[in-house]
C-alpha positions in Angstrom: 47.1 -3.7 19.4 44.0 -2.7 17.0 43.3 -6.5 17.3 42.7 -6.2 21.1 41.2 -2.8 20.9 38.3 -4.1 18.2 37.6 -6.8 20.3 37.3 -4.8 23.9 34.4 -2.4 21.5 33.0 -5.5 20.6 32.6 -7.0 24.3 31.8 -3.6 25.3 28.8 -3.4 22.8 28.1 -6.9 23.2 27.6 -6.2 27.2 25.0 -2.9 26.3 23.0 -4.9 24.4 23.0 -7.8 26.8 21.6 -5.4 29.0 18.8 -4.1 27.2 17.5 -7.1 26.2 14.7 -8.5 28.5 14.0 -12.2 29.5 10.3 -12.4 29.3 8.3 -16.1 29.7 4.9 -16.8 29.3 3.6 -19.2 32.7 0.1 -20.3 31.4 -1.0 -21.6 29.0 1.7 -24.1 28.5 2.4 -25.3 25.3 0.2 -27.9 23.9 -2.5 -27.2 26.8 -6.2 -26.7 25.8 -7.6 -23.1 26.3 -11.3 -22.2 25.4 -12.6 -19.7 23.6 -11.1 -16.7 26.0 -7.6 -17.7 27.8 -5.8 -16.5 30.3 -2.0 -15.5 29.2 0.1 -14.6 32.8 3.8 -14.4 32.6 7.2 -12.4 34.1 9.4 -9.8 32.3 12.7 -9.3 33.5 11.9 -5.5 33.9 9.1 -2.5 33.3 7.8 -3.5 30.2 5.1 -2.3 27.3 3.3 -5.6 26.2 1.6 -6.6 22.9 0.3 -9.8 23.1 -1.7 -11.4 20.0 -2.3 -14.9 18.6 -2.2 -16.5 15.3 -4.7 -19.1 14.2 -3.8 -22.1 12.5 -6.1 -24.4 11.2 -5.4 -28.5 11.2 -3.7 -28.4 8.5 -1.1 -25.9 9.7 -2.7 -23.6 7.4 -2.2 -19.7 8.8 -5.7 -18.8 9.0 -5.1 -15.1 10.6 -4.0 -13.2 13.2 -6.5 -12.5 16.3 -5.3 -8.8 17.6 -5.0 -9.4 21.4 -4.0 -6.2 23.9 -1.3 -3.7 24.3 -0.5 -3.2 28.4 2.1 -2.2 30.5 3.8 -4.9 32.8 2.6 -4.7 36.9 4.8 -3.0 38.9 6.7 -6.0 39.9 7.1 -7.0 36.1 4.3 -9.7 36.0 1.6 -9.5 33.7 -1.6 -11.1 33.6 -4.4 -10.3 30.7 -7.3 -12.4 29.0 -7.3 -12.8 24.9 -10.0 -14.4 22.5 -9.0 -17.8 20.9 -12.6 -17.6 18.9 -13.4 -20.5 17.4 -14.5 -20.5 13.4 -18.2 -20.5 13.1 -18.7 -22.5 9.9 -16.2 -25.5 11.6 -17.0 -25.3 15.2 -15.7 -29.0 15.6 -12.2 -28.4 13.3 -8.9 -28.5 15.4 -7.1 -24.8 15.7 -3.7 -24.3 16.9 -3.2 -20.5 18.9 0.6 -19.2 18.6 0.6 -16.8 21.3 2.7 -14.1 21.2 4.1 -12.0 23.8 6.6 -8.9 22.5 8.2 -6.7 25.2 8.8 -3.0 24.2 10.7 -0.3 26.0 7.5 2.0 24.4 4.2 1.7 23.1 4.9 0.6 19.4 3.4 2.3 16.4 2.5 -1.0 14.7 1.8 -4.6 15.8 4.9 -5.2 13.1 7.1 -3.3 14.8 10.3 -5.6 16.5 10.2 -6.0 20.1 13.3 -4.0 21.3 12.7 -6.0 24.8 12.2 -9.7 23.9 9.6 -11.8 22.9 7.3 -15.3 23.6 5.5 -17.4 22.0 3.7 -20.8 23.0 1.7 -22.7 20.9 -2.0 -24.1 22.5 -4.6 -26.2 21.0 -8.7 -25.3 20.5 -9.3 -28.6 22.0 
């Protein structure tokens, strides 16, 4: 009996946190697409959401070169969101290859730091500076 009464707590906490969790995709770019200097990131979230979206530069020889800070924004009403982010390119190397890992984290409140884990869910897709 305290077999089958541990495991109805654990579906039961299994099924809150199913619930809380939000589904959230990133539409454009797509991965491996080519996005200039200043790209477009639109996507959906599965409900009301608080956004951070950033990217991460890597250079061509998947060497983390930094982190670009992008924007903090609330989904639309209907849970789309649509925002533009820099993808700069590195002065002194114009013509080297960079890979962008853009991130999308979903928060249930504005976060106090960028390092903070989503509680909502989370993105990412990986694009290319040319």
């Amino acid at each position: 009996m305290s077999r089958l009464i541990s495991l109805i707590a654990l579906l039961a906490l299994l099924t809150v946190a199913s619930v809380a969790c939000a589904d959230v995709t990133i539409g454009m770019p797509t991965a491996g697409s080519t996005v200039g200097p200043s790209t477009a990131v639109t996507g959906m979230c599965s409900q009301r959401a608080f956004l951070v979206v950033y990217s991460e530069v890597i250079d061509a020889n998947n060497v983390p070169i930094g982190t670009v800070p992008g924007i903090r924004h609330w989904t639309n009403d209907n849970n789309s969101f649509g925002v533009r982010i820099s993808t700069p390119r590195l002065l002194s190397q114009a013509d080297e290859h960079l890979t962008y890992e853009i991130h999308v984290k979903a928060y249930s409140h504005a976060p106090k730091s960028m390092d903070d884990a989503p509680d909502l869910g989370e993105a990412q897709v990986s694009v290319d500076s040319h």
